[in-house]
C-alpha distance (Angstrom), angle and dihedral (degrees) to the residues before:
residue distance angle dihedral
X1 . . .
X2 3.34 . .
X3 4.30 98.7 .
X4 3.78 76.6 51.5
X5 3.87 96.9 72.0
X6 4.13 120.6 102.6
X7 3.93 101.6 -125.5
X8 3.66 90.3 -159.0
X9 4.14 88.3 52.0
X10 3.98 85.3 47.3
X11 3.98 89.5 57.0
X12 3.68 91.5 42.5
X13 4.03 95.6 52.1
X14 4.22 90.8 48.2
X15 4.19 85.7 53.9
X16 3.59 86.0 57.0
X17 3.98 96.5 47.3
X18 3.54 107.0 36.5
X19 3.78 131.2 69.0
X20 3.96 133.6 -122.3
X21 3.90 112.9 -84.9
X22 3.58 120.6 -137.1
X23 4.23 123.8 -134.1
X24 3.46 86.1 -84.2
X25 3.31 101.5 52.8
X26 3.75 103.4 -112.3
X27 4.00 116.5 126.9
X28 4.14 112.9 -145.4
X29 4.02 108.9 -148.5
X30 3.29 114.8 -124.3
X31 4.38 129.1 -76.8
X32 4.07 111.2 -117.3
X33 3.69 85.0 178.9
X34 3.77 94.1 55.9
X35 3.43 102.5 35.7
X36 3.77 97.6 54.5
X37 4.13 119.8 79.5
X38 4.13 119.8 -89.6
X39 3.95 103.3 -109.4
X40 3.82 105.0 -113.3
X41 4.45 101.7 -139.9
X42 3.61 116.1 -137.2
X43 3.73 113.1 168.5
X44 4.41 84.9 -175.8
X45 3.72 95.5 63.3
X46 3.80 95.6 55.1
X47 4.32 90.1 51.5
X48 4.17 92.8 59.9
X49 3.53 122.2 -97.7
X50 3.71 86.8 -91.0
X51 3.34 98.8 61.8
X52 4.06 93.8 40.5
X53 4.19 95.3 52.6
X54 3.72 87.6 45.6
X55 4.21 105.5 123.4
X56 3.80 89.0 -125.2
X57 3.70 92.4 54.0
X58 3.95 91.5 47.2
X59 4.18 87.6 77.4
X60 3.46 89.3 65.4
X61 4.17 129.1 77.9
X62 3.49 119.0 -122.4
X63 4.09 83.0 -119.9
X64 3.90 142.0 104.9
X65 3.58 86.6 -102.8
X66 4.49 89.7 50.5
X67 3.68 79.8 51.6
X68 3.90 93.2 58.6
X69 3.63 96.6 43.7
X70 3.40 93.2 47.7
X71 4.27 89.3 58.6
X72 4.12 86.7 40.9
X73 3.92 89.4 56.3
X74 4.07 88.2 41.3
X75 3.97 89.7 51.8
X76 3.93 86.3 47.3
X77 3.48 105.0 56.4
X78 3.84 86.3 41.6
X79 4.13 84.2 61.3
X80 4.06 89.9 45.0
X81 3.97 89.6 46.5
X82 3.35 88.1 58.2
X83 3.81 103.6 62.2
X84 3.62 136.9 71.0
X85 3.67 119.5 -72.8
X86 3.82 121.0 -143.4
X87 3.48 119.1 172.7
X88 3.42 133.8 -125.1
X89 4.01 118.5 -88.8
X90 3.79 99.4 -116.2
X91 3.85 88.1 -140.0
X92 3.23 164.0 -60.4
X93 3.97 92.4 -40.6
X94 3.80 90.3 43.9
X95 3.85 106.3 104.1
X96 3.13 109.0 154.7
X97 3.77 91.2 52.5
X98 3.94 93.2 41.2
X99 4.08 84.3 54.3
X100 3.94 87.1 49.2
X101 3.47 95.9 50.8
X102 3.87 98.1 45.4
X103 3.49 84.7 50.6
X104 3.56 95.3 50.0
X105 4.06 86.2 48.7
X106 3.91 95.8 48.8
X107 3.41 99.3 -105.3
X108 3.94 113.3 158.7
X109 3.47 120.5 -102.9
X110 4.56 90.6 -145.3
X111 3.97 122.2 31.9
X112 3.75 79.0 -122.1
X113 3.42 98.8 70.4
X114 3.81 95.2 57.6
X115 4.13 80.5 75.0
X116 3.87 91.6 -170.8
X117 3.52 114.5 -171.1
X118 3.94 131.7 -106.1
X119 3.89 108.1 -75.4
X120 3.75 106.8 -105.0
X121 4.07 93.0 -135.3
X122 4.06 129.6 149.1
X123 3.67 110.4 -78.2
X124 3.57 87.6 -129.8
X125 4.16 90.9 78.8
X126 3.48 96.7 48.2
X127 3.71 147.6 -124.3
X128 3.74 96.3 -77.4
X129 4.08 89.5 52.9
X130 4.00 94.9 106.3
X131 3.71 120.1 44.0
X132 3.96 91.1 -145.0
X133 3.31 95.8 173.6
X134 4.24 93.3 50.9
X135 4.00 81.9 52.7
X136 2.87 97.9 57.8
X137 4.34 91.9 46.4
X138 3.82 79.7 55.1
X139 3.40 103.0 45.0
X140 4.08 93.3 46.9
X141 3.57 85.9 46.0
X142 3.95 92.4 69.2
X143 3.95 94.2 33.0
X144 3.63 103.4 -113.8
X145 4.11 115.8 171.2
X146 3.41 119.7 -114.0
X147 4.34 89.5 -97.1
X148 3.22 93.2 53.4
X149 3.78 97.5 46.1
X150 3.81 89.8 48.2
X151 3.67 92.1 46.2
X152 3.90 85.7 53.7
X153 3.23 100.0 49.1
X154 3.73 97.2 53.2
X155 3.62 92.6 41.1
X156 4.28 92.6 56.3
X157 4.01 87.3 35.3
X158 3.70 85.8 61.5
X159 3.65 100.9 38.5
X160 3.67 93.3 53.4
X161 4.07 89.6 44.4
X162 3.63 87.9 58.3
X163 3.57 100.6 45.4
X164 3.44 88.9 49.4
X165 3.62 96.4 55.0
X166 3.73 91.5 52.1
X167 3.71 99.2 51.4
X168 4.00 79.3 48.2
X169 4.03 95.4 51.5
X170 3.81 94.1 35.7
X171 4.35 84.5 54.0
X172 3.91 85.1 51.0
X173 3.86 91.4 50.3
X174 3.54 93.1 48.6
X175 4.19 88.6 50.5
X176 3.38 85.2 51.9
X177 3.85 95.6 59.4
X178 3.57 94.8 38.1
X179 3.95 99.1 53.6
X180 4.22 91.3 41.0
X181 4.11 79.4 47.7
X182 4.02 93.3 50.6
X183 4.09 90.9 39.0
X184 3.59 88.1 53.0
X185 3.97 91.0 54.1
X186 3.90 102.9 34.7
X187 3.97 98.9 28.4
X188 3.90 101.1 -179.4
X189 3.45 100.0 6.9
X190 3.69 89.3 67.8
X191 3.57 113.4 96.7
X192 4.29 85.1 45.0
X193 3.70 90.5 56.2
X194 3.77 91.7 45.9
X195 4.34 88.4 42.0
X196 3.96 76.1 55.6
X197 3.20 104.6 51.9
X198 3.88 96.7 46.0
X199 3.43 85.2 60.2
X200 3.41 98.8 62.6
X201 3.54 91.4 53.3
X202 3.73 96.8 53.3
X203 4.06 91.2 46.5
X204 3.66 96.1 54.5
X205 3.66 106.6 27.7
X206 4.07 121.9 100.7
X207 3.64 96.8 -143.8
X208 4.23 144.3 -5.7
X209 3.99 78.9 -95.9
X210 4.02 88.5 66.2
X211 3.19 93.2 32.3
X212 3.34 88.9 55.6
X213 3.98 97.8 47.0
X214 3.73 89.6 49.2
X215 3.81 93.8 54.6
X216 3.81 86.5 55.4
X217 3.29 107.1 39.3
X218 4.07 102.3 39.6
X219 4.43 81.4 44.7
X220 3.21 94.6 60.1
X221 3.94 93.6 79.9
X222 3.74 130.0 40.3
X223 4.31 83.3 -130.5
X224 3.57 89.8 63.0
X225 3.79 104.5 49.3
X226 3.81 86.9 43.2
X227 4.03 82.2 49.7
X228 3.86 93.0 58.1
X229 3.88 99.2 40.5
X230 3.98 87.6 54.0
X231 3.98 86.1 55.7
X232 3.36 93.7 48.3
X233 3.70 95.6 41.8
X234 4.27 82.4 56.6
X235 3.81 90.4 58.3
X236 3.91 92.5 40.7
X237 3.69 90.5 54.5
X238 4.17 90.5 41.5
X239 4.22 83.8 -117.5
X240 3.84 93.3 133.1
X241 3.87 88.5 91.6
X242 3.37 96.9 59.5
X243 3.91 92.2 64.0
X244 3.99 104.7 82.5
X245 3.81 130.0 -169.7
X246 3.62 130.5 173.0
X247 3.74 109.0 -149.3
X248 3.58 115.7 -144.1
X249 3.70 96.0 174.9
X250 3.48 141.0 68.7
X251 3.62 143.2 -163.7
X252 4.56 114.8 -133.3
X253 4.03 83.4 -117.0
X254 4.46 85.8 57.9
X255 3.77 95.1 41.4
X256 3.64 87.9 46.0
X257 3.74 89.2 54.4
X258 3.64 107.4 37.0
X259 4.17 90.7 50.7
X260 4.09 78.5 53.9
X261 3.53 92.0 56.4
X262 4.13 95.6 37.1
X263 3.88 84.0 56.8
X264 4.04 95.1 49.5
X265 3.84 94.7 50.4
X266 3.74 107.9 85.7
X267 3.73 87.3 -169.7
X268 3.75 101.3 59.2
X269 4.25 111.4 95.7
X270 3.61 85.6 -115.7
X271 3.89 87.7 80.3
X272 3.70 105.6 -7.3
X273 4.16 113.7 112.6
X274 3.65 98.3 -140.2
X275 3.37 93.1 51.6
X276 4.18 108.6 117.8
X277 4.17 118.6 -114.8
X278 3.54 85.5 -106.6
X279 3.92 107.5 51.9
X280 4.25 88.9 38.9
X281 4.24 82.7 57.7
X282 3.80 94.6 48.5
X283 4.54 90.1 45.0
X284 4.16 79.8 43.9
X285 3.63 90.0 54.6
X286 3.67 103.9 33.5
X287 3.86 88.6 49.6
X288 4.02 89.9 52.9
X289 3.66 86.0 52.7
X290 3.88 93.0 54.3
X291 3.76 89.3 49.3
X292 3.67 89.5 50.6
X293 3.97 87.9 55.5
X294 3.77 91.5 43.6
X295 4.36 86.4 62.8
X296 3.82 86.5 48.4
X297 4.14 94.5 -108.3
X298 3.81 108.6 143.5
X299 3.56 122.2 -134.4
């Protein structure tokens, strides 16, 4: 059988069973691994094409890392299932659903119970600077939580501490210019003219509160310090007599008091005996006149 055989068939059979040799010789089988085709994943095609063309599925890649965030957005909504659901208040004119919903929230059902704490502000504006309790009427009013009520608070408490304490330090700067200013210009008569000044204030002012006002508001420019010594220099010097004014006007309050002290002089012609005819009818008249002030008529 064997003279039978087709040599040239023999060497075409052993290219088709035997591997490439390398320069040395050697022949390397064959790679399985290599020679087969990569798997392409798809996590979509093994859920039905329903499933995978679904508009939910569409945010999701068709990837290992699609895969994950589909399973995070499964465990979330597993988390959200779990809590309480309040609806929405359907507006404005929904209250019993707004009520639900703040209550669901934690909002307070009295101002009171928000109990805020004392505004931490500079002692310099005062305890009665924050109307806590108002807040806290506002702040109910619009259903905030408790955080955000506290967080609020502090936040306005602060912002109004600070503004305060600029207004405060930009006053002091503008002191500062104003007394190196008037130093400057009176050199050792300054602390007189100042001395002077002050007492003008204090003589004409109802109460510290004025006083105080005046101080600040008549300091706050170089004219008005140099305003106040001048008065006071006037007095000083006895010059206020020499500045003459005949009123012709008066307020109900000085009617009302002069007629009172018309009527308690016995020696005025309005009551006085030897008064003439003539200067009785002119104190009869002025004093009706007075009266007429008094009631607020004008004349």
């Amino acid at each position: 059988m064997a003279d039978n055989l087709d040599p040239q068939g023999t060497e075409d059979n052993l290219d088709q069973t035997t591997t490439t040799a390398d320069n040395t010789g050697t022949t390397t089988p064959p790679d399985p691994v290599a020679a087969a085709p990569a798997d392409t994943f798809s996590w979509k095609a093994k859920i039905g094409e329903d499933l995978s063309k679904a508009p939910t599925m569409q945010k999701f890649a068709d990837t290992p890392e699609g895969l994950a965030d589909v399973a995070k957005s499964y465990v979330n909504l597993q988390k959200l299932m779990g809590h309480e659901k309040v609806p929405l208040p359907k507006g404005p004119e929904d209250v019993d659903g707004r009520a639900a919903f703040n209550k669901a929230i934690g909002v307070p059902t009295t101002p009171e119970m928000y109990n805020l704490p004392d505004a931490n502000a500079p002692k310099e504006m005062g305890a009665e600077a924050f109307d806590k309790a108002g807040f806290q009427q506002v702040i109910h009013k619009h259903g905030l939580t408790p955080e955000q009520a506290n967080g609020l608070w502090k936040d306005y408490t602060e912002m109004s501490g600070n503004t305060f304490q600029n207004s405060m330090k930009t006053f002091s700067d503008q002191m500062d210019q104003n007394v190196n200013a008037l130093r400057k210009e009176w050199g050792d008569a300054y602390p007189a003219n100042v001395e002077l000044g002050d007492m003008v204030i204090n003589k004409f002012a109802e109460d510290d509160k004025m006083a105080d006002y005046l101080t600040a508001t008549l300091s706050k420019d170089p004219a008005g310090m140099k305003f106040l010594a001048k008065i006071g220099t006037q007095f000083a010097e006895n010059k206020v007599g020499d500045f003459q004014y005949k009123r012709f006007a008066m307020t109900p309050e000085e009617a009302k008091n002069e007629v009172s002290r018309i009527k308690s002089d016995p020696a005025h012609p309005y009551s006085s005996e030897k008064a003439t005819e003539d200067d009785h009818n002119s104190a009869v008249d002025h004093v009706n006149r007075l009266i007429a002030i008094s009631m607020g008529k004008q004349i």
